[in-house]
C-alpha positions in Angstrom: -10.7 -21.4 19.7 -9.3 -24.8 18.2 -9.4 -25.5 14.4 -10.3 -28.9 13.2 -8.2 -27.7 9.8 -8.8 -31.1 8.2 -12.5 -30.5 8.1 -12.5 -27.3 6.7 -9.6 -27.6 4.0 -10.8 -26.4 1.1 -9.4 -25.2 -2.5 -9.2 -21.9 -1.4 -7.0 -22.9 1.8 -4.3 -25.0 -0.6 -4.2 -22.3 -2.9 -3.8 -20.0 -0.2 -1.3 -22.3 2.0 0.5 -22.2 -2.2 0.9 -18.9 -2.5 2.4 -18.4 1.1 4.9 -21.0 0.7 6.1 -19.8 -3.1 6.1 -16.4 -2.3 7.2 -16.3 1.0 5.2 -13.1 2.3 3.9 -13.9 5.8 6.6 -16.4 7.9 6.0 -18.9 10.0 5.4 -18.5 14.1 4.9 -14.2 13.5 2.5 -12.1 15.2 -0.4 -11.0 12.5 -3.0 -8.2 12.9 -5.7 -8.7 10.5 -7.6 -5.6 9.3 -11.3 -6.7 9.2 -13.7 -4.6 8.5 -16.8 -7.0 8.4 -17.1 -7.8 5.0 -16.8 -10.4 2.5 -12.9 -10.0 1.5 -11.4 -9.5 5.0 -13.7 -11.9 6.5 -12.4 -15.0 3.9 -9.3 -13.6 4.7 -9.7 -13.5 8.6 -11.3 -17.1 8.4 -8.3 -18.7 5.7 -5.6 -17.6 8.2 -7.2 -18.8 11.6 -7.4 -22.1 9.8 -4.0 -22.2 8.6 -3.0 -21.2 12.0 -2.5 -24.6 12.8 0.5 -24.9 10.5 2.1 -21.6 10.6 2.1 -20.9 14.3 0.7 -17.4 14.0 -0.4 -15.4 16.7 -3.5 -13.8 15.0 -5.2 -10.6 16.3 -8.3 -8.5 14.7 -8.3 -4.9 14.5 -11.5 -2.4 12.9 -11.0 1.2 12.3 -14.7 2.5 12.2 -14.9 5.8 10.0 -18.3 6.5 11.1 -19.4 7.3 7.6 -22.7 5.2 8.0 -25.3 5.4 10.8 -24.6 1.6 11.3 -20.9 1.8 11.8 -20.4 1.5 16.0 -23.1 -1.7 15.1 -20.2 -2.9 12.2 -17.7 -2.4 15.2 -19.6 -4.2 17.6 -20.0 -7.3 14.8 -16.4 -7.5 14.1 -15.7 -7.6 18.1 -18.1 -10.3 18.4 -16.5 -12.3 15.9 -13.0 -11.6 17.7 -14.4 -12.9 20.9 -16.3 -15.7 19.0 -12.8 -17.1 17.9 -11.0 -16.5 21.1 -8.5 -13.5 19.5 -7.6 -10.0 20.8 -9.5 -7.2 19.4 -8.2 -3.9 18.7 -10.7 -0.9 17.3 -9.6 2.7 16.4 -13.1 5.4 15.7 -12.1 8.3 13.5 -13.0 11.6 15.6 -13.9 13.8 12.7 -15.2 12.0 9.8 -13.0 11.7 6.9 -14.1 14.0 3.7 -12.7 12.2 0.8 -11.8 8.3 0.4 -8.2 9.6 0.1 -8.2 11.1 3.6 -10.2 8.3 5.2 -7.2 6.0 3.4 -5.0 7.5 5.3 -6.5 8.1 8.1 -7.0 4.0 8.3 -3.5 3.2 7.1 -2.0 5.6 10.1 -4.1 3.8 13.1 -3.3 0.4 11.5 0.0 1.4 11.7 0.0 2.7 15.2 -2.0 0.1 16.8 0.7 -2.7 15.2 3.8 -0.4 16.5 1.7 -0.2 20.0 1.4 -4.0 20.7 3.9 -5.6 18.5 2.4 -6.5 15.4 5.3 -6.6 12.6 2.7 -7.7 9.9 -0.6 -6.2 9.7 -2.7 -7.9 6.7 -5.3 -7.1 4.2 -8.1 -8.4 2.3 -7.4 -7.5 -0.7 -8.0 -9.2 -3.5 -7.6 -9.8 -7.6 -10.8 -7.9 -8.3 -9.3 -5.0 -6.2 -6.1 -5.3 -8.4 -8.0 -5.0 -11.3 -10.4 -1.9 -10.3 -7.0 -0.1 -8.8 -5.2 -0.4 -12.2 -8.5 1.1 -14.3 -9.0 3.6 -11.8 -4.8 5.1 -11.8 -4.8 4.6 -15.4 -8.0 6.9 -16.0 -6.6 9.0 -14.0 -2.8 8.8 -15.8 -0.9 7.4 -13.8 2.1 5.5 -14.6 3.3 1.7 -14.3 4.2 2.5 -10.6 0.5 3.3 -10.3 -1.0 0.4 -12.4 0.7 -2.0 -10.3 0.2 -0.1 -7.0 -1.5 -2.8 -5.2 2.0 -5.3 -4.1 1.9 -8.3 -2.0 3.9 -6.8 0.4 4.8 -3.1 1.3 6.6 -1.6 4.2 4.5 1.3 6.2 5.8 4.6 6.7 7.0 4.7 10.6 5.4 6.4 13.0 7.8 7.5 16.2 4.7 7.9 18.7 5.8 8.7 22.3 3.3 6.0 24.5 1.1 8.8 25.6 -0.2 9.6 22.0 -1.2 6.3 20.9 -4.8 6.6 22.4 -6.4 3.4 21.3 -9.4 1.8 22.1 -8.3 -1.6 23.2 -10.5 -4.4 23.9 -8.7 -8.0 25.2 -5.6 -6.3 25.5 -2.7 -9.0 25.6 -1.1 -8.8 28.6 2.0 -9.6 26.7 2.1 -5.8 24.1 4.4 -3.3 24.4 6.7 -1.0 22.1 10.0 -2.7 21.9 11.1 -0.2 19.4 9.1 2.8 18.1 10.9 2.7 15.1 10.4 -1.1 14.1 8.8 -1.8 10.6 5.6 -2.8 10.1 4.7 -4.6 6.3 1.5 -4.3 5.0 0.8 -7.8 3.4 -2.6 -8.7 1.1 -2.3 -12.5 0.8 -5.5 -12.7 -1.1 -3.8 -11.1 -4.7 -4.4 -14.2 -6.7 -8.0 -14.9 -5.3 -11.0 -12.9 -6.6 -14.4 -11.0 -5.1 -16.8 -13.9 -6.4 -14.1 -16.3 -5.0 -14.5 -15.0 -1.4 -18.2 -14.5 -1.3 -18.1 -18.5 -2.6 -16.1 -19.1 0.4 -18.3 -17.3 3.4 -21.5 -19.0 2.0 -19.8 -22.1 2.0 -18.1 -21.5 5.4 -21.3 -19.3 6.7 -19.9 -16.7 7.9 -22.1 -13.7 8.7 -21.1 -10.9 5.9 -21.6 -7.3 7.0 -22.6 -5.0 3.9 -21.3 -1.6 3.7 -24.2 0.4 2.3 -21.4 2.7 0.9 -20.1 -0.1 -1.1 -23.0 1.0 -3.3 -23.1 4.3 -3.3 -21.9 5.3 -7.0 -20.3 9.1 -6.4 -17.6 7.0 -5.5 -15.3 6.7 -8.6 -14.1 3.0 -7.3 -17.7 1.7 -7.0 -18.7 3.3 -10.6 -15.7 0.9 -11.7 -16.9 -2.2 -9.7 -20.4 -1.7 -10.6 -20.4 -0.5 -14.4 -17.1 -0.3 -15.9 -16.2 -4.0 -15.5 -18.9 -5.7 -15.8 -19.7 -3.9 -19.1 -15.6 -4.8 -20.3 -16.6 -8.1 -19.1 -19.7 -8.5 -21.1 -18.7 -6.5 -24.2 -14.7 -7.4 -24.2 -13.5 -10.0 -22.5 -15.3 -12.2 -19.5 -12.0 -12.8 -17.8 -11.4 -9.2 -17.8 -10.5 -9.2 -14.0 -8.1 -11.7 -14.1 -6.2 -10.4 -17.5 -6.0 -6.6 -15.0 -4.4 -8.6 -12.5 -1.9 -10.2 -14.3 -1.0 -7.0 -15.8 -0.8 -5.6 -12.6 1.7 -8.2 -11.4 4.0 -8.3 -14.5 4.3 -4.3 -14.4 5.0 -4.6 -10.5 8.1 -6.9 -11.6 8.9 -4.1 -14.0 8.7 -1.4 -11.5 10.9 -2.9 -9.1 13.2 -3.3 -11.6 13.6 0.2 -12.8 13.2 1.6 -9.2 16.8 -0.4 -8.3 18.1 0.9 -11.5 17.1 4.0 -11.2 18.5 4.0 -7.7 21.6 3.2 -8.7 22.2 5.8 -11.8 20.9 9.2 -9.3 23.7 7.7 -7.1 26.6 7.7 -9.9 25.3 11.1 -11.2 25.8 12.3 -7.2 28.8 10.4 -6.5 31.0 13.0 -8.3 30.3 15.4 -5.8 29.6 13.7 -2.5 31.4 10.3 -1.1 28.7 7.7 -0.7 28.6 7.8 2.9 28.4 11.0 2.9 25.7 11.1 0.0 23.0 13.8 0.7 19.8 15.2 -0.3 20.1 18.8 1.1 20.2 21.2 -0.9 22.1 22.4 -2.9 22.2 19.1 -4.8 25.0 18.8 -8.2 24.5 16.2 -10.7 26.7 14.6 -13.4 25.3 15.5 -17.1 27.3 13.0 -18.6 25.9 10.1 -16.8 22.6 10.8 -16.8 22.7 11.3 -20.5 23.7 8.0 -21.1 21.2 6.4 -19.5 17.7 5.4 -21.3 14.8 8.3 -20.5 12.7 6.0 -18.4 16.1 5.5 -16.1 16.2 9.6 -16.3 12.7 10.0 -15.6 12.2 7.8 -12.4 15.9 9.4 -10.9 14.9 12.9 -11.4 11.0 11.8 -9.2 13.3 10.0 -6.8 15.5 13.0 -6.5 12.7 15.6 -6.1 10.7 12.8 -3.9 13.4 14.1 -1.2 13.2 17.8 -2.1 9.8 18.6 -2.4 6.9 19.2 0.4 4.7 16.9 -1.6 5.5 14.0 -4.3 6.1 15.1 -7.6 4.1 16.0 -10.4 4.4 14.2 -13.9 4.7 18.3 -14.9 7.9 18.4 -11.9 9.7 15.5 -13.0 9.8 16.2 -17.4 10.9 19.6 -16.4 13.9 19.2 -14.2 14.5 15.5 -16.5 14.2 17.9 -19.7 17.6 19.8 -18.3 19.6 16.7 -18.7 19.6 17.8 -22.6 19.0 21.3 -22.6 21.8 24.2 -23.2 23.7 25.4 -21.2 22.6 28.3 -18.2 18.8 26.4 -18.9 16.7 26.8 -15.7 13.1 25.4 -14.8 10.5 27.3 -13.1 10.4 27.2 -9.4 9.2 23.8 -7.6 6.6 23.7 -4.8 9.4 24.3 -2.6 11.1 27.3 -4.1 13.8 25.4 -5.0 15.1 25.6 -8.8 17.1 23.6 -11.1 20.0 25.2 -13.7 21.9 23.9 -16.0 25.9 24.6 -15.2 28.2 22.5 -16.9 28.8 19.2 -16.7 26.0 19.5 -13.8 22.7 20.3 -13.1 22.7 22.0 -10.0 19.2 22.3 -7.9 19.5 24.9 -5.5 16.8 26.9 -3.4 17.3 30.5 -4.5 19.0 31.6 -8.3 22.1 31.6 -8.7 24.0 34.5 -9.5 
């Protein structure tokens, strides 16, 4: 359905149509599958991109993973598809069979069919609705929890998805306006996950679909406070707001963006040492994670304990079954100073690091 764009141009479209052309996340004349799930946030951001459509050349596509948590969800579905046909785009839906247990398993759950559905018909960009206030609550709710700078700033404007080889015959999706045009050019393309709406907050986007009218589906569950991420929404910052500081969101999101910065950072330098510490042993095309691995004491001792730190969960990122416990990392990163025949307890994976120097060797069984 045709856009008049100069109608509907409002601050939230410049600042929008700002941030795409500064940070250069989404290009021009791509094909886009935007995760809607009915409500406020992905429905501004469904509604800002169809308008700027006009200007990008986008070829924009909906797609709703119903989790059937709620008695209303197949009537959430069958909004969202009405909105699809509404404004003329292809619709893609994916229903859970069994019902997810935990937010964490429904996350992933959602984040794997996304996935799948974009590797099925071509989508190298599938985008979010997150927003600012979601920045904020993210970084209270990983820091209660203890998380690091990586997890304080784990909301990015842009992230590659994990790849998911599927042969044709296991992506059963429920397709509705199937382009004509989709198929899997190459089951190992990447797909980026991209939030656009970062610098733009909750209140902002509920502003926007009054203004715009857009019919809002609430999610009951949004509500519901056994949920640690509502209990944050609904008490913690409004009370830090009230008692500490009414711009509370947007100082959480900043934060969040300058530690991101950070992150990157140290990820690339950390990269770079836990390659010099293997390089002794190993030529760099030949560089390997299989155990057993030998690392260079020297080097890594030179280098500052947050480089040590975030080498050592690198290295054990590619050893271990799972990813790393704070507990896993200062132990093997507390053998880069210890004596000489030192060894940590086993990993999760059996495997073992000892002290044998100049190396620290991780290996899967003792060593004699």
């Amino acid at each position: 359905m045709p856009n008049d764009l100069s109608s509907q141009w409002t601050q939230l479209h410049a600042q929008l149509h700002r941030t795409l052309l500064h940070r250069k996340i989404l290009p021009p004349n791509q094909r886009l599958l935007v995760a809607v799930s009915g409500g406020q946030d992905s429905l501004c951001a469904m509604k800002l991109l169809l308008d700027l459509q006009p200007k990008w050349g986008w070829q924009l596509a909906i797609v709703h993973c119903d989790h059937r948590w709620r008695v209303d969800s197949e009537a959430n579905a069958n909004h969202v598809e009405n909105l699809a046909k509404h404004w003329g785009i292809s619709y893609y839906q994916k229903t859970a069979d069994r019902i997810p247990k935990t937010e964490a398993a429904a996350r992933n759950w959602r984040y794997q069919s996304l996935t799948e559905i974009a590797i099925a018909n071509n989508y190298p960009y599938i985008i979010t609705g997150h927003t600012a206030s979601d920045r904020a609550e993210t970084l209270l709710y990983n820091l209660i929890r203890g998380s690091g700078a990586d997890g304080l700033s784990a909301l990015t404007w842009v992230r590659p998805l994990v790849d998911f080889p599927l042969p044709i015959s296991d992506c059963r999706l429920e397709k509705v306006n199937e382009n004509p045009e989709s198929k899997i050019p190459n089951l190992n393309s990447q797909i980026y996950l991209v939030r656009p709406l970062l610098e733009i907050s909750r209140s902002q986007t509920g502003e926007f679909c009054q203004q715009q009218k857009l019919p809002v589906w609430e999610d009951s569950t949004n509500q519901d406070l056994q949920y640690a991420r509502n209990r944050i929404r609904s008490e913690l910052l409004p009370y830090l707001e009230t008692h500490f500081n009414p711009q509370t969101q947007q100082a959480l999101a900043q934060t969040a963006e300058i530690l991101r910065a950070d992150v990157e950072y140290l990820e690339v330098a950390a990269t770079e040492l836990l390659q010099r510490a293997m390089s002794q042993i190993n030529e760099p095309e030949h560089r390997t994670f299989q155990l057993p691995v030998k690392l260079n004491l020297p080097i890594l001792r030179a280098a500052p304990l947050s480089l040590q730190r975030r080498a050592m969960r690198q290295l054990l990122q590619q050893i271990l079954p799972n990813a790393p416990s704070f507990d896993s990392i200062e132990k093997l990163t507390a053998l880069i100073v210890a004596p000489n025949r030192s060894q940590t307890d086993p990993f999760p994976s059996g495997a073992i690091g000892i002290v044998e120097k100049p190396w620290i060797i991780i290996t899967s069984r003792p060593r004699a």
